[in-house]
Biopython code that builds the backbone (N, CA, C, O; Angstrom):
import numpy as np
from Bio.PDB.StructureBuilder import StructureBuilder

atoms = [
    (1, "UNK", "N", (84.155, 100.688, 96.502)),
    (1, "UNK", "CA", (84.245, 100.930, 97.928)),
    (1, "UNK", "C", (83.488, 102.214, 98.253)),
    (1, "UNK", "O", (83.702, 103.216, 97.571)),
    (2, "UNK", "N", (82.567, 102.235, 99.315)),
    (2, "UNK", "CA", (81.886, 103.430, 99.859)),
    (2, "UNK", "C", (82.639, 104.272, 100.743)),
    (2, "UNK", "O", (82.929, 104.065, 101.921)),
    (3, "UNK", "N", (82.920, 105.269, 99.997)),
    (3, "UNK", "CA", (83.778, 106.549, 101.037)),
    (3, "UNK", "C", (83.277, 107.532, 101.165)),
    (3, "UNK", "O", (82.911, 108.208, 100.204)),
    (4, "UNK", "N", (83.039, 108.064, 103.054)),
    (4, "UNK", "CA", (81.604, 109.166, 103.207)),
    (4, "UNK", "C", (82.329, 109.572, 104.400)),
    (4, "UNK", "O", (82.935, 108.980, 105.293)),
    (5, "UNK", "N", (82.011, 111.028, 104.058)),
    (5, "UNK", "CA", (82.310, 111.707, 105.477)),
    (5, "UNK", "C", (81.582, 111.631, 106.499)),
    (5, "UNK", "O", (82.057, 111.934, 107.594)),
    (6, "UNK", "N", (80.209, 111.193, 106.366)),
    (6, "UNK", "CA", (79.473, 110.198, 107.257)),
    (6, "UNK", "C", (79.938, 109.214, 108.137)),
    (6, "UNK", "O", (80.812, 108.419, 107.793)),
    (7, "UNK", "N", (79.372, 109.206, 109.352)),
    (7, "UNK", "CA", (79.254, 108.440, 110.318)),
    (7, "UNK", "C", (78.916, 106.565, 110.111)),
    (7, "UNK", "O", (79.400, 105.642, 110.766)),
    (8, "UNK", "N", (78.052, 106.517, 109.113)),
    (8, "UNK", "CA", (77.073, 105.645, 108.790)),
    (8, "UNK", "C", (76.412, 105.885, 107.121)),
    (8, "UNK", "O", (76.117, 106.991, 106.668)),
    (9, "UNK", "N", (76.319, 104.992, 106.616)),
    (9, "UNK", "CA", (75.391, 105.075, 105.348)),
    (9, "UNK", "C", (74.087, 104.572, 105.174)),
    (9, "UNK", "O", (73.860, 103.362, 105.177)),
    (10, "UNK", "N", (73.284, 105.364, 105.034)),
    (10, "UNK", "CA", (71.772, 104.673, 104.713)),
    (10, "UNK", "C", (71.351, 103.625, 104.197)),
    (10, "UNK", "O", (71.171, 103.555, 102.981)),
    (11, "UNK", "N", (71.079, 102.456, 105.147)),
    (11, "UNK", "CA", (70.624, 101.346, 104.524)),
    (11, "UNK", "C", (71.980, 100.214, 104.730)),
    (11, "UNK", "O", (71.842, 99.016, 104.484)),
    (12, "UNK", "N", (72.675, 100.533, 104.989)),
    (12, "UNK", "CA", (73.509, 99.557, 105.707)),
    (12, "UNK", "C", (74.190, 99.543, 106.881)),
    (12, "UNK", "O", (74.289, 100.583, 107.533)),
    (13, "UNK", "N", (74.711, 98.451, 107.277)),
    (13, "UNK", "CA", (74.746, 98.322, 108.923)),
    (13, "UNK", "C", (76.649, 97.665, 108.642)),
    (13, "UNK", "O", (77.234, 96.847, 107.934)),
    (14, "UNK", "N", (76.991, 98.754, 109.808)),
    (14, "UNK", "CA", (78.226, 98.520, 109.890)),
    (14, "UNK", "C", (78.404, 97.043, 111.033)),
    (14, "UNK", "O", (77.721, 96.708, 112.000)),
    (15, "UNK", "N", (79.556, 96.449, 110.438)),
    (15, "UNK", "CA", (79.324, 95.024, 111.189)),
    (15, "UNK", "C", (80.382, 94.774, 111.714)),
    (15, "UNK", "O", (80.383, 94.082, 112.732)),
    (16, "UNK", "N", (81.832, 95.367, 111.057)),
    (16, "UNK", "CA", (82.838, 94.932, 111.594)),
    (16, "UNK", "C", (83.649, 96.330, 111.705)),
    (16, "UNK", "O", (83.343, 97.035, 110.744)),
    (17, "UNK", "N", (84.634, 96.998, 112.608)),
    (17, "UNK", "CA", (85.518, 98.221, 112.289)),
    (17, "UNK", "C", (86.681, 98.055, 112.104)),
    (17, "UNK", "O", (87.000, 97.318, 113.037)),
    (18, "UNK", "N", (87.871, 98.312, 111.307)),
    (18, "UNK", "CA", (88.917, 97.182, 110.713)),
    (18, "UNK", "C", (89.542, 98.229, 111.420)),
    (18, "UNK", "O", (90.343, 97.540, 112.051)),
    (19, "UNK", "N", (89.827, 99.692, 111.876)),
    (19, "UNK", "CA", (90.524, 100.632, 112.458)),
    (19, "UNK", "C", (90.429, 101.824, 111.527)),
    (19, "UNK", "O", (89.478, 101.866, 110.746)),
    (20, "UNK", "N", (91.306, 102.776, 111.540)),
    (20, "UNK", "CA", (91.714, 103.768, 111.368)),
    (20, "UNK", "C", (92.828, 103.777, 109.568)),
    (20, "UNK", "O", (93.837, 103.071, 109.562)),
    (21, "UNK", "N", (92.589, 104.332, 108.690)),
    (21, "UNK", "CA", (93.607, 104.403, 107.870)),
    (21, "UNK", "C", (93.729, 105.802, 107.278)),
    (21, "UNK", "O", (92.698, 106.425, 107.031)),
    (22, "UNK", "N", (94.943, 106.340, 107.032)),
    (22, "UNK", "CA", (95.113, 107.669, 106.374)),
    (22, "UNK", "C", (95.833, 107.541, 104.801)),
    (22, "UNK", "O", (96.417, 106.463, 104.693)),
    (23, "UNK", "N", (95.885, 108.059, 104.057)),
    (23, "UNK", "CA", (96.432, 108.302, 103.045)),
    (23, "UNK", "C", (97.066, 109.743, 102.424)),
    (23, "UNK", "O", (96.360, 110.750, 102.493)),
    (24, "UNK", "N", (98.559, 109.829, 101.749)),
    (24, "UNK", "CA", (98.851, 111.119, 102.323)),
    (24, "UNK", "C", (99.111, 111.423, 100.967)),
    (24, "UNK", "O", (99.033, 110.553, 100.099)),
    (25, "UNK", "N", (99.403, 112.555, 100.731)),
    (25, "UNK", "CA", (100.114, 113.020, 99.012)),
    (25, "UNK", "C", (101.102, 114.325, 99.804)),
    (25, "UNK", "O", (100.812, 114.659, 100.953)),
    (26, "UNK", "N", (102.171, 114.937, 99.124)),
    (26, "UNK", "CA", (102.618, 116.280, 99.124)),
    (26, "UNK", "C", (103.254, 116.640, 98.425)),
    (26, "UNK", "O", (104.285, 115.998, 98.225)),
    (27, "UNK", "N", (103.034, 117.720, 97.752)),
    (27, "UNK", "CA", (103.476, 118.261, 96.427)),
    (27, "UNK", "C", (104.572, 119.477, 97.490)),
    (27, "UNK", "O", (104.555, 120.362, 98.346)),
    (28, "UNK", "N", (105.524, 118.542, 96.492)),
    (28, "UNK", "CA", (106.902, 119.279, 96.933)),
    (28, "UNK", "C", (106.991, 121.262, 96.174)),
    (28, "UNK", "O", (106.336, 121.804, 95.284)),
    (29, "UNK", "N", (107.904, 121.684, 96.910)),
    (29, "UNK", "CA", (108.269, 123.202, 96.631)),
    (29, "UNK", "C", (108.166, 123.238, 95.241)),
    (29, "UNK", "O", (107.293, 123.794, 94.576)),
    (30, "UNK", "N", (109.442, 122.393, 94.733)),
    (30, "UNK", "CA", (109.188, 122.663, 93.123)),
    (30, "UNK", "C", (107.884, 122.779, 92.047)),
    (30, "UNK", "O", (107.547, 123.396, 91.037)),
    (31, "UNK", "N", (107.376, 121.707, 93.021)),
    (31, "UNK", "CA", (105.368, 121.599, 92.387)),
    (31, "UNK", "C", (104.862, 123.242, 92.419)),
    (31, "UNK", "O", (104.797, 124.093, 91.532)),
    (32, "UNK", "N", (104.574, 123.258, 93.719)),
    (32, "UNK", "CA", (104.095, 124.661, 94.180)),
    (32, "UNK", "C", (104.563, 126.086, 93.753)),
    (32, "UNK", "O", (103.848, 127.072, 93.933)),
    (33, "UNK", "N", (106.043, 126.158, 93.062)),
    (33, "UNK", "CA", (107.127, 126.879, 92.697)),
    (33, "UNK", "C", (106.862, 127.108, 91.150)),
    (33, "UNK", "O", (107.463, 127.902, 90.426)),
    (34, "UNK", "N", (106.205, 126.557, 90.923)),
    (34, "UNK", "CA", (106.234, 126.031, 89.309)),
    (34, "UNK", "C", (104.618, 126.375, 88.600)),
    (34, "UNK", "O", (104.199, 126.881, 87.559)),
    (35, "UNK", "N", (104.059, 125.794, 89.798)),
    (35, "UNK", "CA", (102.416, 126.401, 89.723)),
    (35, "UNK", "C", (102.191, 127.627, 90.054)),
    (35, "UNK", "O", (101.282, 128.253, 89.510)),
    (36, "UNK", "N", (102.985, 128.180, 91.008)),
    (36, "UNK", "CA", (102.723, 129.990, 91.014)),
    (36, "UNK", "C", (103.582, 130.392, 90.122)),
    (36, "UNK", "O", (102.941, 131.322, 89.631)),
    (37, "UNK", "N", (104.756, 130.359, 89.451)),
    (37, "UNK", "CA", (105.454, 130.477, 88.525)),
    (37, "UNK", "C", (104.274, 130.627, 87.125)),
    (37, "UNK", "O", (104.325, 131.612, 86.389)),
    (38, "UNK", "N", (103.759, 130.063, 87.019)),
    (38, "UNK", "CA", (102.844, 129.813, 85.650)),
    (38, "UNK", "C", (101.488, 130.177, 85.758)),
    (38, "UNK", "O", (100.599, 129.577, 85.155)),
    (39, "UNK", "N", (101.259, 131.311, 86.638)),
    (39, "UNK", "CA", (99.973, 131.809, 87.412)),
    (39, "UNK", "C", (99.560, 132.589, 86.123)),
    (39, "UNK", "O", (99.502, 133.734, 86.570)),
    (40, "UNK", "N", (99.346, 132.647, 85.243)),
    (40, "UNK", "CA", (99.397, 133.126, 83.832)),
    (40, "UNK", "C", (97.496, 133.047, 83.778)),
    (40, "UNK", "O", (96.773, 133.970, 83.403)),
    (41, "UNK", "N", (97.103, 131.881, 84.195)),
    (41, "UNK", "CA", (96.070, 131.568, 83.801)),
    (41, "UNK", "C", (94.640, 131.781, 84.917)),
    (41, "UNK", "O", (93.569, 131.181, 84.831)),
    (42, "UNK", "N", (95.068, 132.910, 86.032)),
    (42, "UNK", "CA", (94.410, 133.491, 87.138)),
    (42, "UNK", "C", (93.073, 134.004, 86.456)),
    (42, "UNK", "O", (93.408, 134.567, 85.414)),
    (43, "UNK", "N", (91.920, 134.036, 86.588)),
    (43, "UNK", "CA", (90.852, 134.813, 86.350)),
    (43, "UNK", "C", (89.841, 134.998, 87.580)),
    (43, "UNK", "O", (89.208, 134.097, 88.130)),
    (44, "UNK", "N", (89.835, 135.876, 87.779)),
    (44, "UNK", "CA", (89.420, 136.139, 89.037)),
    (44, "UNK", "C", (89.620, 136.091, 90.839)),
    (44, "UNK", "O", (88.953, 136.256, 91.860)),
    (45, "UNK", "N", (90.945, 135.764, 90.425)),
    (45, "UNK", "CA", (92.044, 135.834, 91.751)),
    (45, "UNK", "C", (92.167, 133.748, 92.366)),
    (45, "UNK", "O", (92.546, 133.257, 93.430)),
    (46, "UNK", "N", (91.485, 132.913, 90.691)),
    (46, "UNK", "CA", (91.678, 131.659, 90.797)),
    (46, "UNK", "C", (92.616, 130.647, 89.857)),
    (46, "UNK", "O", (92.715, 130.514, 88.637)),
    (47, "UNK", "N", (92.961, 130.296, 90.469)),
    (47, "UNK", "CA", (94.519, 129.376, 89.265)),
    (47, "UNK", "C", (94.208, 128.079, 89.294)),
    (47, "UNK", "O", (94.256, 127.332, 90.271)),
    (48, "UNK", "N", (93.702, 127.680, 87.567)),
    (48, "UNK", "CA", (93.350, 126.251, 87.264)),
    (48, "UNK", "C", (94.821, 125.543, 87.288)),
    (48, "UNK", "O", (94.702, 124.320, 87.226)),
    (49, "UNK", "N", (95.818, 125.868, 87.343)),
    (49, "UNK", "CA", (96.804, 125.247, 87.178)),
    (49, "UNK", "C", (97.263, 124.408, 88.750)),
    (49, "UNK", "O", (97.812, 123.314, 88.878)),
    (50, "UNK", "N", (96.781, 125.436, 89.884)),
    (50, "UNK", "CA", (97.240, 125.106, 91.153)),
    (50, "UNK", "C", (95.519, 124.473, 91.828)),
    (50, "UNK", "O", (95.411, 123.957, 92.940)),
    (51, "UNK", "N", (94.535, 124.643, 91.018)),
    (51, "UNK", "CA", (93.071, 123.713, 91.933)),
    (51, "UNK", "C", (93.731, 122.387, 90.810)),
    (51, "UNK", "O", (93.497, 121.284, 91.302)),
    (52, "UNK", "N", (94.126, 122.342, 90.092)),
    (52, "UNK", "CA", (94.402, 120.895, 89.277)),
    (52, "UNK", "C", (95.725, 120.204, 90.294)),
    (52, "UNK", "O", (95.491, 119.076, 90.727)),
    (53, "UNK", "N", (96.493, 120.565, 90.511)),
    (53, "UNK", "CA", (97.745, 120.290, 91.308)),
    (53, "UNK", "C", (96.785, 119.988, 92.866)),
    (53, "UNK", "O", (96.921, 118.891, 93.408)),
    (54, "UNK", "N", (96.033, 120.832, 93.363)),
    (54, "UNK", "CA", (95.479, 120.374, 94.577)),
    (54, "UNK", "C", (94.387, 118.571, 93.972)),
    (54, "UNK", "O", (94.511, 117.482, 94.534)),
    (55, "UNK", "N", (93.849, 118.740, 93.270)),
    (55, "UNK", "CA", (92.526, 117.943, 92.850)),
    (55, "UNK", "C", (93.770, 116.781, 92.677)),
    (55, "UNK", "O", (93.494, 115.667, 93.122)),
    (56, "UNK", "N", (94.976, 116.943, 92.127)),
    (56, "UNK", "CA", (95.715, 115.269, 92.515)),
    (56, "UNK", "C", (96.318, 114.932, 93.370)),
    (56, "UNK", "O", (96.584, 113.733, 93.465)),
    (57, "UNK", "N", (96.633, 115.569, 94.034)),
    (57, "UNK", "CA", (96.938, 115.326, 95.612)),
    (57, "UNK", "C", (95.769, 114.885, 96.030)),
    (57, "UNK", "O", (95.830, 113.688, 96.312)),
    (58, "UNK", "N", (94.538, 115.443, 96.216)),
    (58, "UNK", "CA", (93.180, 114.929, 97.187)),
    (58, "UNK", "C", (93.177, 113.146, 96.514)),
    (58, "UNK", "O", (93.302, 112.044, 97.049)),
    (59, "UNK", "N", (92.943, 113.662, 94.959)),
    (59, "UNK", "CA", (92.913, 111.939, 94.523)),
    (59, "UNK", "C", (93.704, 110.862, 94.933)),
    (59, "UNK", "O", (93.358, 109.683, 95.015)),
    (60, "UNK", "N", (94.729, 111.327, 95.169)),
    (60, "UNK", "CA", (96.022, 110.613, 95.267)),
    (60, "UNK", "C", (95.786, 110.044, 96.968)),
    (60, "UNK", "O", (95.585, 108.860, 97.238)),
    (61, "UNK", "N", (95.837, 110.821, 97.689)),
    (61, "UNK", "CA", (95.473, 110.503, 99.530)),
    (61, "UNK", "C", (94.069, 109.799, 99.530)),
    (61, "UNK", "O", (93.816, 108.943, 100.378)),
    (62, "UNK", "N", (93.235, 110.135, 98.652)),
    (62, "UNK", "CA", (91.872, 109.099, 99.072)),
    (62, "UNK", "C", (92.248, 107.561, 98.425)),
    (62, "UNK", "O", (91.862, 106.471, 98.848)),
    (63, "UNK", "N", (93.055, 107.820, 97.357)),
    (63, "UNK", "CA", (93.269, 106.346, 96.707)),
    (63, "UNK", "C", (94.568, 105.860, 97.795)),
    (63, "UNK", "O", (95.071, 104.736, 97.781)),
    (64, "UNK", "N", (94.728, 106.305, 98.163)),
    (64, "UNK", "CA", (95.969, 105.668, 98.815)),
    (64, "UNK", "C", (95.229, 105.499, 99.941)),
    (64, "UNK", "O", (95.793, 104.590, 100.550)),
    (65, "UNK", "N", (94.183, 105.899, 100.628)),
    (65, "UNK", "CA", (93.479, 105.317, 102.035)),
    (65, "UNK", "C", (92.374, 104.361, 101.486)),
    (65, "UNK", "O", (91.874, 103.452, 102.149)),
    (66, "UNK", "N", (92.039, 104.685, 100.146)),
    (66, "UNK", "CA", (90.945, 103.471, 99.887)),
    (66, "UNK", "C", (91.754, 101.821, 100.060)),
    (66, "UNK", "O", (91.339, 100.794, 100.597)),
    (67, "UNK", "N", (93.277, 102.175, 99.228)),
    (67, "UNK", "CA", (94.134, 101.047, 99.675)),
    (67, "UNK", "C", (94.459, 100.498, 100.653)),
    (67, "UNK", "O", (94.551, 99.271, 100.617)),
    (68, "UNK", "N", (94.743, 101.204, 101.855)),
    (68, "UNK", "CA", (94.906, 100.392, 103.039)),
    (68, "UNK", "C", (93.873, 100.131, 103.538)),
    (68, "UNK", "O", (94.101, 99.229, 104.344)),
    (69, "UNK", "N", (92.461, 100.479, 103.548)),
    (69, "UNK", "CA", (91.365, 100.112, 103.733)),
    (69, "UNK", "C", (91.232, 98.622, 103.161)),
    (69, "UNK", "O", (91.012, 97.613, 103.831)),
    (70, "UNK", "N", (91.399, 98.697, 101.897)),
    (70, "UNK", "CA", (91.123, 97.458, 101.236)),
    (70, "UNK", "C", (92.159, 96.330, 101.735)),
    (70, "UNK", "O", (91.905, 95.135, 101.885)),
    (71, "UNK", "N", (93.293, 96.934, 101.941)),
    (71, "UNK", "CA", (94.518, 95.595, 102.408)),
    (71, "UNK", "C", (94.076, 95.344, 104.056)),
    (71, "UNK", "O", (94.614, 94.360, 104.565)),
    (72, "UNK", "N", (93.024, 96.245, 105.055)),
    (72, "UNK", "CA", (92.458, 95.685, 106.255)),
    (72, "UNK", "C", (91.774, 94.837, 105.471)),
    (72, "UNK", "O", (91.688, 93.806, 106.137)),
    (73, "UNK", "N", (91.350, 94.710, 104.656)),
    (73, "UNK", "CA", (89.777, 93.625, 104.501)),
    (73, "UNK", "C", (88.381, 94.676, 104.745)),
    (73, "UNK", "O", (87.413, 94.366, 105.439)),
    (74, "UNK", "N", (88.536, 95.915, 104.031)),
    (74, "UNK", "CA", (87.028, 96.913, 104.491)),
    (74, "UNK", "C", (86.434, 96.965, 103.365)),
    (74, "UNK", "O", (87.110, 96.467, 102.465)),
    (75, "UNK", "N", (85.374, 97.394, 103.027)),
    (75, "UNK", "CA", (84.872, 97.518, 101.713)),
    (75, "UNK", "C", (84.214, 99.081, 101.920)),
    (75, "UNK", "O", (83.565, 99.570, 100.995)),
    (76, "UNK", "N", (84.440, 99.898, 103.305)),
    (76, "UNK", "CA", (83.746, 100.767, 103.467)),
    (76, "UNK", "C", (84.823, 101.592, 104.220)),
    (76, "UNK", "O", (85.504, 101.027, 105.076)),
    (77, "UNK", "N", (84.998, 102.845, 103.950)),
    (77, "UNK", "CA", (85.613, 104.054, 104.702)),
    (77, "UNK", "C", (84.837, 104.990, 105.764)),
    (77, "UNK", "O", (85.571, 105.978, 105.784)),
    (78, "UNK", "N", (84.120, 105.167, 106.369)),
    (78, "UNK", "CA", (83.441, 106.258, 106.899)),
    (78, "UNK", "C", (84.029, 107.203, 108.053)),
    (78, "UNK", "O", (84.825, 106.890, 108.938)),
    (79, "UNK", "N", (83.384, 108.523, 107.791)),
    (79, "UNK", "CA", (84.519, 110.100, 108.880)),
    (79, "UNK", "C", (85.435, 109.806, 108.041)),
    (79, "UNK", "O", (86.281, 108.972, 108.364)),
    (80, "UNK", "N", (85.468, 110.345, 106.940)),
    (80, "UNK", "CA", (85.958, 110.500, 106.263)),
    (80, "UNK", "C", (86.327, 111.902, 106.343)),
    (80, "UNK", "O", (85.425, 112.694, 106.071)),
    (81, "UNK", "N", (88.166, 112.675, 106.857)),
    (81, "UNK", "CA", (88.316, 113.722, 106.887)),
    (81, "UNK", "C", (89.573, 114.143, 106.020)),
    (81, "UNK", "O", (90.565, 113.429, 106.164)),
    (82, "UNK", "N", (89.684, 115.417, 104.966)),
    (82, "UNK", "CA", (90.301, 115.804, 104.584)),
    (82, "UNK", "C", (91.267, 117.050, 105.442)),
    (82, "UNK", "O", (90.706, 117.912, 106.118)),
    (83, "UNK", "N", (92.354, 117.000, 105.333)),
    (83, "UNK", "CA", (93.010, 118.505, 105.595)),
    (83, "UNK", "C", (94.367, 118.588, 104.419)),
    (83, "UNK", "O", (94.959, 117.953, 103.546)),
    (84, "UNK", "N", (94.328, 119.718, 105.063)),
    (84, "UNK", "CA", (95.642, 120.419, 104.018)),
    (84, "UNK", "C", (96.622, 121.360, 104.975)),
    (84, "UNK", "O", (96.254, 122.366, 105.582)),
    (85, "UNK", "N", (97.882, 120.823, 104.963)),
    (85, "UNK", "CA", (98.986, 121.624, 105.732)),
    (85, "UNK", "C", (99.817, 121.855, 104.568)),
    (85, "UNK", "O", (99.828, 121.350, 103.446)),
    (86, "UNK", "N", (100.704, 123.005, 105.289)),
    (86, "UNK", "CA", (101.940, 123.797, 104.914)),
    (86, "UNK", "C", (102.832, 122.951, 105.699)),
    (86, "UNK", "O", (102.578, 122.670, 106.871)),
    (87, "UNK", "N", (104.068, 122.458, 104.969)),
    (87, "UNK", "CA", (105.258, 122.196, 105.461)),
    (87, "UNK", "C", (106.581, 122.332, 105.220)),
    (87, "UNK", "O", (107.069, 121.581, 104.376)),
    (88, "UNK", "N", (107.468, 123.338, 105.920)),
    (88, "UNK", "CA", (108.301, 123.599, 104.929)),
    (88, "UNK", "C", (108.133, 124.011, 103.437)),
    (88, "UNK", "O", (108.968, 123.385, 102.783)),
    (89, "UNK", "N", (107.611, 124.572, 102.887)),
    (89, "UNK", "CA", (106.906, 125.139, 101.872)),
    (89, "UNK", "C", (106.816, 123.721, 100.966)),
    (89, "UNK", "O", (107.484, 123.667, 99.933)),
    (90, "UNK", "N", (106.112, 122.754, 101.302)),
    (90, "UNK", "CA", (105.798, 122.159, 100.974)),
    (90, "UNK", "C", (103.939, 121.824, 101.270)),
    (90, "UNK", "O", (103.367, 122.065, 102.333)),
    (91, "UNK", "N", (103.383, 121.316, 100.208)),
    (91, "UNK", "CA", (101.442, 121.151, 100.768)),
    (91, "UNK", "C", (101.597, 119.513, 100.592)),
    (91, "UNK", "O", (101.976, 118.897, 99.595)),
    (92, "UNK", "N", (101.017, 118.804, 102.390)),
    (92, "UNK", "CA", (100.350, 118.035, 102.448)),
    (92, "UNK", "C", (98.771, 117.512, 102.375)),
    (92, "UNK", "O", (97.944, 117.618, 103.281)),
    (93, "UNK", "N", (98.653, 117.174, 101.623)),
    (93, "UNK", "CA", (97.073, 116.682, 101.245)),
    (93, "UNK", "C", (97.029, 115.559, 102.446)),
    (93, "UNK", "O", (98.139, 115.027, 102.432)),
    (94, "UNK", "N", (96.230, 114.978, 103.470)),
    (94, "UNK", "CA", (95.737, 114.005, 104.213)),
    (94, "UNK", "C", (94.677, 113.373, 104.161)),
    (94, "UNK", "O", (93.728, 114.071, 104.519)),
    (95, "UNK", "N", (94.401, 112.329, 103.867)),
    (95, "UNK", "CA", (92.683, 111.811, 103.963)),
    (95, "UNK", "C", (92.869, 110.648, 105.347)),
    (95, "UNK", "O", (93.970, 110.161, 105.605)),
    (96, "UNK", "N", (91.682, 110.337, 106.107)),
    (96, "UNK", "CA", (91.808, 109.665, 107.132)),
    (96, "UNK", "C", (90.494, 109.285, 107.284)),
    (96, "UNK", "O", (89.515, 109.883, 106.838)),
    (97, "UNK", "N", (90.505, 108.217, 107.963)),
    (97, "UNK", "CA", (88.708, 107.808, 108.073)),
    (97, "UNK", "C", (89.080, 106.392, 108.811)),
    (97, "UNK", "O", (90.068, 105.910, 109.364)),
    (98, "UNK", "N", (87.566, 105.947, 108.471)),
    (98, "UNK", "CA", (87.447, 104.731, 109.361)),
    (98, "UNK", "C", (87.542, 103.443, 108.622)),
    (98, "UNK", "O", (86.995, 103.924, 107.631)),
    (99, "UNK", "N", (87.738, 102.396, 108.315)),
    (99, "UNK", "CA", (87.858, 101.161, 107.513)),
    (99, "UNK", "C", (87.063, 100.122, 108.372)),
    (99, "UNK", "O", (87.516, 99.583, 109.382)),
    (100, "UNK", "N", (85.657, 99.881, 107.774)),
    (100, "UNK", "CA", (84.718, 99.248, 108.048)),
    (100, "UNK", "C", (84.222, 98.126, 107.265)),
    (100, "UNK", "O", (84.598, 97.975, 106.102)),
    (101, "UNK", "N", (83.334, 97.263, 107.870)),
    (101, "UNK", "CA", (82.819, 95.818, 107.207)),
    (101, "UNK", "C", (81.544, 96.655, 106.900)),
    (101, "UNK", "O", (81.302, 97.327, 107.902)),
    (102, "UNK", "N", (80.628, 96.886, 105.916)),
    (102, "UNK", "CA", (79.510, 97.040, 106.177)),
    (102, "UNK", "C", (78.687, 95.991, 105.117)),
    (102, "UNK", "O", (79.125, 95.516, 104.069)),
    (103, "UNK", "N", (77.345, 95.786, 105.741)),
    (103, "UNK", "CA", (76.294, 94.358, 105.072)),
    (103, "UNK", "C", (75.074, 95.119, 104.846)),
    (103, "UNK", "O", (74.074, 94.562, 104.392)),
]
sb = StructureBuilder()
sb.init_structure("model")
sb.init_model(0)
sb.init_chain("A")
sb.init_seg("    ")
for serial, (resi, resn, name, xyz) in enumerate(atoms, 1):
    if name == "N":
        sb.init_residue(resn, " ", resi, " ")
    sb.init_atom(name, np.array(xyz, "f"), 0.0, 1.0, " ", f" {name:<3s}", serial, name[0])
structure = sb.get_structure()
């Protein structure tokens, strides 16, 4: 499946727009609690322990929007937008985009 923060992809023509789908992840307190807890491994004011904890959340919300994409019938995502909130000391990862036919 083609997923682009793009509008459009080069060389193909969007044909059908299936709507809107998001996909979400959030790593609860304890996650986050546990990853600054073990900040052991900081070099240079950066923690592989907490960009690894973010990097599966992002995976996790794009695979989970590539899925409802795919259960519209899309083979294509495009505006493709990421964010990241604080909630309750909890981090939501969001992915959202468009679920498209493209030929």
């Amino acid at each position: 499946m083609i997923v682009t923060t793009t509008p459009s992809v080069e060389g193909y023509q969007i044909t059908d727009y299936k709507g809107i789908v998001v996909g979400e992840a959030i790593l609860g307190a304890n996650v986050i609690r546990d990853v600054f807890a073990g900040i052991t491994d900081i070099l240079g004011g950066r923690s592989g322990a907490y960009e690894e904890e973010l990097a599966k959340a992002r995976e996790t919300a794009l695979a989970e929007m590539e899925d409802r994409a795919r259960d519209a019938g899309a083979n294509a995502v495009v505006g493709v937008d990421l964010d990241y909130e604080v909630i309750n000391n909890m981090l939501m990862v969001s992915a959202s985009g468009t679920a498209v036919i493209m030929g």
